[in-house]
ROTI-924721 format. One record per residue (C-alpha): residue number from 1; residue in one letter; x, y, z. Coordinates in nm, 4 decimals, always signed. Layout:
+-----+---------+----------+----------+----------+
: num : residuo :       px :       py :       pz :
+-----+---------+----------+----------+----------+
: NUM :       a :        X :        Y :        Z :
...
+-----+---------+----------+----------+----------+
END
This chain:
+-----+---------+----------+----------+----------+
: num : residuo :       px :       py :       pz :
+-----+---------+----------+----------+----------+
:   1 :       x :  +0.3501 :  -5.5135 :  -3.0792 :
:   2 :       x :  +0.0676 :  -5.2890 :  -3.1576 :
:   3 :       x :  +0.1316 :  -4.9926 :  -3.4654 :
:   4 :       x :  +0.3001 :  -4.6804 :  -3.4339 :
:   5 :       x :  +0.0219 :  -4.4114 :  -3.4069 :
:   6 :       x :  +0.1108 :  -4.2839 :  -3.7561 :
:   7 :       x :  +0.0516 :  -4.6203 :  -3.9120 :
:   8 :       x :  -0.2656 :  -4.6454 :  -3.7326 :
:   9 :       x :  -0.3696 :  -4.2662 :  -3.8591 :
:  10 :       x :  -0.3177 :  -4.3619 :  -4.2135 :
:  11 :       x :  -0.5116 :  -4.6872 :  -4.1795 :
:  12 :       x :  -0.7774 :  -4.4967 :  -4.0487 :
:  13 :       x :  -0.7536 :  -4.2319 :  -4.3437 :
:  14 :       x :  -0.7080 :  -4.5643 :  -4.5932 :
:  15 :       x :  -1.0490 :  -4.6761 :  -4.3870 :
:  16 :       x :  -1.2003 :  -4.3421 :  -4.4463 :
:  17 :       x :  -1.1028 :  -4.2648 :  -4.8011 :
:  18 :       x :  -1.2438 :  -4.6163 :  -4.9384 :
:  19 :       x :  -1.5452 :  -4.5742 :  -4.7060 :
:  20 :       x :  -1.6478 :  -4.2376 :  -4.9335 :
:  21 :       x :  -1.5184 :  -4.3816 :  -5.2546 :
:  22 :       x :  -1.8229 :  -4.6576 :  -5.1765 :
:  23 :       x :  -2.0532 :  -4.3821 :  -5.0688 :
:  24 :       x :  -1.9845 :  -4.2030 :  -5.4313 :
:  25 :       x :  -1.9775 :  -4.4914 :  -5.6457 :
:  26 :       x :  -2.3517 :  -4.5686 :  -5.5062 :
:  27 :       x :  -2.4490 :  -4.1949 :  -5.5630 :
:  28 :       x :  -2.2929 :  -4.2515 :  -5.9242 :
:  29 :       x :  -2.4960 :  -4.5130 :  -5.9921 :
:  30 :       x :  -2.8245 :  -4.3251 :  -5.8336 :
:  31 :       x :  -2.7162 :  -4.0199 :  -6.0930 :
:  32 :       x :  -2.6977 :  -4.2688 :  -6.3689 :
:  33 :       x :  -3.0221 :  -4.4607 :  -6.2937 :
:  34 :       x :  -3.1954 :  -4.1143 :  -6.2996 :
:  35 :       x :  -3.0725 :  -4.0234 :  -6.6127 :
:  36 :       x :  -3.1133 :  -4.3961 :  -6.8226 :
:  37 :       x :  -3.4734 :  -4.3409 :  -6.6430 :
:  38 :       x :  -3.5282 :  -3.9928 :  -6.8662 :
:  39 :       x :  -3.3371 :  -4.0816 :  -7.1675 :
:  40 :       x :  -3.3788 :  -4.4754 :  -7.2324 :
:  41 :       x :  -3.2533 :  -4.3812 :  -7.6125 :
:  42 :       x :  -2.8855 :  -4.2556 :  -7.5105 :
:  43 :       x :  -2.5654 :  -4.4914 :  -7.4808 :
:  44 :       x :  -2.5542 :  -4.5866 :  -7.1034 :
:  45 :       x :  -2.1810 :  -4.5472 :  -7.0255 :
:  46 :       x :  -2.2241 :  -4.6496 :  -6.7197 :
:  47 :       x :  -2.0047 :  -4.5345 :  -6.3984 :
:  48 :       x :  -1.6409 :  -4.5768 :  -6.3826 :
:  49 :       x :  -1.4095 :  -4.5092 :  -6.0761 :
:  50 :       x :  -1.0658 :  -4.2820 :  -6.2128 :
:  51 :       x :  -0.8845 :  -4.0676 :  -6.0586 :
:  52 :       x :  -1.0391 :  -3.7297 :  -6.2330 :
:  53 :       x :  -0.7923 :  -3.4223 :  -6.1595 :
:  54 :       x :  -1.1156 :  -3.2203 :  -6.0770 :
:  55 :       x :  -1.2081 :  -3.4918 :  -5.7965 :
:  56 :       x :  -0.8334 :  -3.5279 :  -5.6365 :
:  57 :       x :  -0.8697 :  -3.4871 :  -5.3012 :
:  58 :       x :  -1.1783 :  -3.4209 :  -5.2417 :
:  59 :       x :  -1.2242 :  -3.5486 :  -4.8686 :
:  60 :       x :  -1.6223 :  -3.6855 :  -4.9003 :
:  61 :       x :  -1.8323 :  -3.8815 :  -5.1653 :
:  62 :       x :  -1.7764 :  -3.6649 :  -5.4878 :
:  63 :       x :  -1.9066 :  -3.7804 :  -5.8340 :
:  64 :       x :  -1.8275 :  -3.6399 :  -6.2197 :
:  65 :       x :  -2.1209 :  -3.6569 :  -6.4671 :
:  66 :       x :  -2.0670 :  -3.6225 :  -6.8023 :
:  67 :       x :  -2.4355 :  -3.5449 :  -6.9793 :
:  68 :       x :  -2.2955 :  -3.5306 :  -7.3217 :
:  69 :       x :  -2.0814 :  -3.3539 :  -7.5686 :
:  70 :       x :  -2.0850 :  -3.0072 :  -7.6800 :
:  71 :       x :  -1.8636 :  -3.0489 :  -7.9751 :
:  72 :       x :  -2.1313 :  -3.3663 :  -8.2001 :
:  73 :       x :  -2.3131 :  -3.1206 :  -8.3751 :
:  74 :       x :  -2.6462 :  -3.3497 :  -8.3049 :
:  75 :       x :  -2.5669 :  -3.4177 :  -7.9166 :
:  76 :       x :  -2.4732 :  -2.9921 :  -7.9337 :
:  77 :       x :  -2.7862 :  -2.9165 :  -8.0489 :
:  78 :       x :  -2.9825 :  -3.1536 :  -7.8025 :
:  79 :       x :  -2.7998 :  -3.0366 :  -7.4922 :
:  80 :       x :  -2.9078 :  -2.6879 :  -7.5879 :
:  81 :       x :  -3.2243 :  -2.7346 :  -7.5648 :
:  82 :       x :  -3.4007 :  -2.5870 :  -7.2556 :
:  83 :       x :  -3.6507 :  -2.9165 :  -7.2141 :
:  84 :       x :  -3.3637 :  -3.1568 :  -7.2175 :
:  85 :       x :  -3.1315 :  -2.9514 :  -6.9359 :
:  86 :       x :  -3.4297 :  -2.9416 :  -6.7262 :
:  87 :       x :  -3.4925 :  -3.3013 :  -6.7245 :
:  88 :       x :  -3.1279 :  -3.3372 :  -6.6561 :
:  89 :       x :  -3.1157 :  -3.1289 :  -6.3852 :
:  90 :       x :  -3.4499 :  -3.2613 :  -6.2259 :
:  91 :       x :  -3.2352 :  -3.5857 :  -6.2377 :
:  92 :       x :  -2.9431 :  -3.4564 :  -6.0806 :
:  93 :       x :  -3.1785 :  -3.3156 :  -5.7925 :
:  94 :       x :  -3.3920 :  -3.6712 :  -5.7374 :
:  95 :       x :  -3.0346 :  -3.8248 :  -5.7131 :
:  96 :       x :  -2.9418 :  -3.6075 :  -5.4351 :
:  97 :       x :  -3.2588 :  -3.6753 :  -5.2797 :
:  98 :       x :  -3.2263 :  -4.0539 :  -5.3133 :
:  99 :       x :  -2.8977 :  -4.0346 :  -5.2051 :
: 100 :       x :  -2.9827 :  -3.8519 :  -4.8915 :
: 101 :       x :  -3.2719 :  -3.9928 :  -4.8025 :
: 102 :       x :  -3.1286 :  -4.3343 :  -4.8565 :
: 103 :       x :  -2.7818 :  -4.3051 :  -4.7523 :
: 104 :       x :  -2.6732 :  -4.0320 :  -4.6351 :
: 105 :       x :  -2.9309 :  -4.0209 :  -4.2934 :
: 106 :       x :  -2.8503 :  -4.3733 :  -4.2163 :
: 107 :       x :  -2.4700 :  -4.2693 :  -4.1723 :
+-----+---------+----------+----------+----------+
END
């Protein structure tokens, strides 16, 4: 017998859900590739998948970047610096470009 309709909704939500955590995990890595790209010197972490309180339930792609900590007194000082946050930034922006241009219109 086919599913009852609510089993069939949440497959379809289950279809959905893992359908955007693909979508983000390959904006992740364009974020990432962006940033190793502008700072070859910097421990790649690379991208992990977690369930981040900030990104629960969020209903499309979503990604968390972490450019570096406040609190190291060297990685303070070089995340204060007005050169540095504009190359991450212009990073940031090129991903979202990539990610548009090369996912997101194909949808």
């Amino acid at each position: 017998p086919p599913p009852p309709a609510a089993d069939a909704g949440s497959m379809v939500r289950e279809l959905e859900q893992r359908a955007h955590q693909r979508r983000a995990a390959m904006f992740a890595k364009f974020v990432q590739d962006e940033q190793r790209a502008r700072f070859p010197d910097r421990l790649d972490r690379g991208v992990k998948q977690a369930p981040f309180d900030v990104l629960l339930g969020a209903r499309m792609p979503a990604v968390l970047t972490e450019v570096g900590f406040l609190d190291h007194p060297e990685e303070g000082a070089w995340l204060l610096d007005g050169r540095i946050q504009r190359e991450v930034v212009d990073g940031l922006a090129r991903a979202v470009v990539r990610w548009y241009r090369d996912v997101f219109v194909r949808l």
